[in-house]
C-alpha positions in Angstrom: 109.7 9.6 58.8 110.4 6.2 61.0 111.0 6.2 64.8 114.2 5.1 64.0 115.1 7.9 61.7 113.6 10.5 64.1 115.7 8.6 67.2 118.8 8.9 64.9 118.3 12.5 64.5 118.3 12.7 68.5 121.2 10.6 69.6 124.2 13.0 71.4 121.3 15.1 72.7 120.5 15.7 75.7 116.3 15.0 75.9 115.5 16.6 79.2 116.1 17.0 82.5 112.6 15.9 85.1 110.8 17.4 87.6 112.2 17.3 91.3 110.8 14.4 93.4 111.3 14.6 97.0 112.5 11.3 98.4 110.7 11.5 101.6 110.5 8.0 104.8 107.4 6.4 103.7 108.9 6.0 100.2 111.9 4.1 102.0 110.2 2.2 104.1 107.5 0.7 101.8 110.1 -0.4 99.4 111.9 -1.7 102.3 108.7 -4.3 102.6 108.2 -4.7 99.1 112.0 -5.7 99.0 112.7 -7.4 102.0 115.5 -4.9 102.4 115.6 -3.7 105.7 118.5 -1.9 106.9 118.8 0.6 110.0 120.7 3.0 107.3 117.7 3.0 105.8 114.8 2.2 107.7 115.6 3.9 111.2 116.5 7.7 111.5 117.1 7.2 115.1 119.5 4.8 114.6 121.1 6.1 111.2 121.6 9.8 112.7 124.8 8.1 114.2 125.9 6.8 111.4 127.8 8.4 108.6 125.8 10.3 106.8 124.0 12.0 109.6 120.4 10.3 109.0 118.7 7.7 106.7 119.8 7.3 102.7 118.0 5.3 100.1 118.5 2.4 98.9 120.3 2.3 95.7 118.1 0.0 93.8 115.4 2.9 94.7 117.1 5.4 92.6 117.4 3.3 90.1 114.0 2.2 89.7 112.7 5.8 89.1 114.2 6.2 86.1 110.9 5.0 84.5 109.2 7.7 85.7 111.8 10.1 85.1 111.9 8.9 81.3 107.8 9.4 81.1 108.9 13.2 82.7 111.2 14.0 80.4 109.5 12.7 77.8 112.5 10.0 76.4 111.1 8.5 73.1 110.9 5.4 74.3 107.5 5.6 76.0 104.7 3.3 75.1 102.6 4.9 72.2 99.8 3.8 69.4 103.0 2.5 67.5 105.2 0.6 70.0 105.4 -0.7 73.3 108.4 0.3 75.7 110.2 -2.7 77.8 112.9 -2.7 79.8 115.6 -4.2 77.6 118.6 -4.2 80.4 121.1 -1.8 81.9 124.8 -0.9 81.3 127.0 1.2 83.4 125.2 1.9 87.2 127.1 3.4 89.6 125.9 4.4 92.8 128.4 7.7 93.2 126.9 9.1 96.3 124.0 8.5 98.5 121.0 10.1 98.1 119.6 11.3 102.1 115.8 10.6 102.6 114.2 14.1 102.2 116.4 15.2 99.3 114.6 16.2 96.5 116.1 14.6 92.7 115.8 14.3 89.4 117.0 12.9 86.2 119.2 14.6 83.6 119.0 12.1 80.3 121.0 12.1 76.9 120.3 9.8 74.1 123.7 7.8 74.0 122.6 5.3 71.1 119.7 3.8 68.7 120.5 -0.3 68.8 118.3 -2.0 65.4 117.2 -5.4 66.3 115.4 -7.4 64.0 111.7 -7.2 63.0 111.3 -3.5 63.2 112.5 -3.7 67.4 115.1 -1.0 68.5 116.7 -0.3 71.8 117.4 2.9 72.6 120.0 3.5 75.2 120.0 6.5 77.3 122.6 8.0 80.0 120.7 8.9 83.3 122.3 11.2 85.8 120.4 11.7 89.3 121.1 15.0 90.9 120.0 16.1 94.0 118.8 20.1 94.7 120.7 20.5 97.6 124.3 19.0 96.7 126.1 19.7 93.5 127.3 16.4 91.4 125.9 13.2 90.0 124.4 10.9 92.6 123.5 7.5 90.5 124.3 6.7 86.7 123.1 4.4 84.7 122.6 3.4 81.0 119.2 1.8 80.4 118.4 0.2 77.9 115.0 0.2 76.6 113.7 -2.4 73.7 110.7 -0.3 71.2 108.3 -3.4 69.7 105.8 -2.2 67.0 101.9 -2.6 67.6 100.1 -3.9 64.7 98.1 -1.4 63.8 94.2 -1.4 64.9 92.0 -3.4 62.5 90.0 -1.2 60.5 86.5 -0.5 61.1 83.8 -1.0 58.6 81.2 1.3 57.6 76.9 -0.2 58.3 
């Protein structure tokens, strides 16, 4: 069976739901640095417990970048493997719903939306993403990302003495 005829079989599916992971300050703040996006709504509790939502929120782009390590969680076939490597082909769709407060812990809730064939035995698979959060009901973030499988050759074969 192909990985594309095993990714057909999935597509409509829900593949998994992750792990919690607490979104804790120090999280924030180092991709505040890493960013260069420093914001008081983000970056100082003092400050952002007067604001609207009572204390500090991630930043959206934050969120969003832990969908690769919710994918390897849940196991989405689009991981690298002996057989393929897994890029990051593009996203479709992100909305940032609701903000996500700095101690919440979330996850990722993923369904196989579609198997894209490209040419030379590449595919993108395209999964939907929904970030919950333990202590609020809802979706928080959505996105569709797009991930683009490229075969390995496969390793040269050894010869005997």
């Amino acid at each position: 069976m192909t990985i594309q005829t095993e990714l057909e079989a999935l597509v409509g599916t829900e593949l998994g739901v992750s792990p919690w992971w607490r979104l804790d300050q120090r999280t924030v703040d180092v991709f505040s640095r890493i960013t260069g996006d420093s914001d008081p709504i983000h970056n100082d509790p003092d400050w952002a417990s007067r604001g609207p939502y009572g204390g500090t929120i991630a930043h959206g782009f934050l969120i969003l970048s832990m969908l690769g390590r919710f994918s390897k969680e849940v196991g989405l076939p689009g991981s690298t493997t002996e057989r393929h490597v897994a890029l990051n082909y593009g996203l479709d769709k992100v909305r940032f719903i609701r903000p996500v407060a700095v101690g919440t812990e979330i996850r990722a809730r993923i369904r196989l939306i579609s198997i894209i064939p490209r040419g030379g035995d590449q595919l993108v698979i395209k999964s939907g993403n929904e970030i919950e959060c333990r202590s609020q009901d809802g979706v928080f973030m959505y996105a569709e990302l797009l991930t683009a499988l490229v075969p390995i050759a496969p390793p040269p074969e050894e010869s005997g003495p």
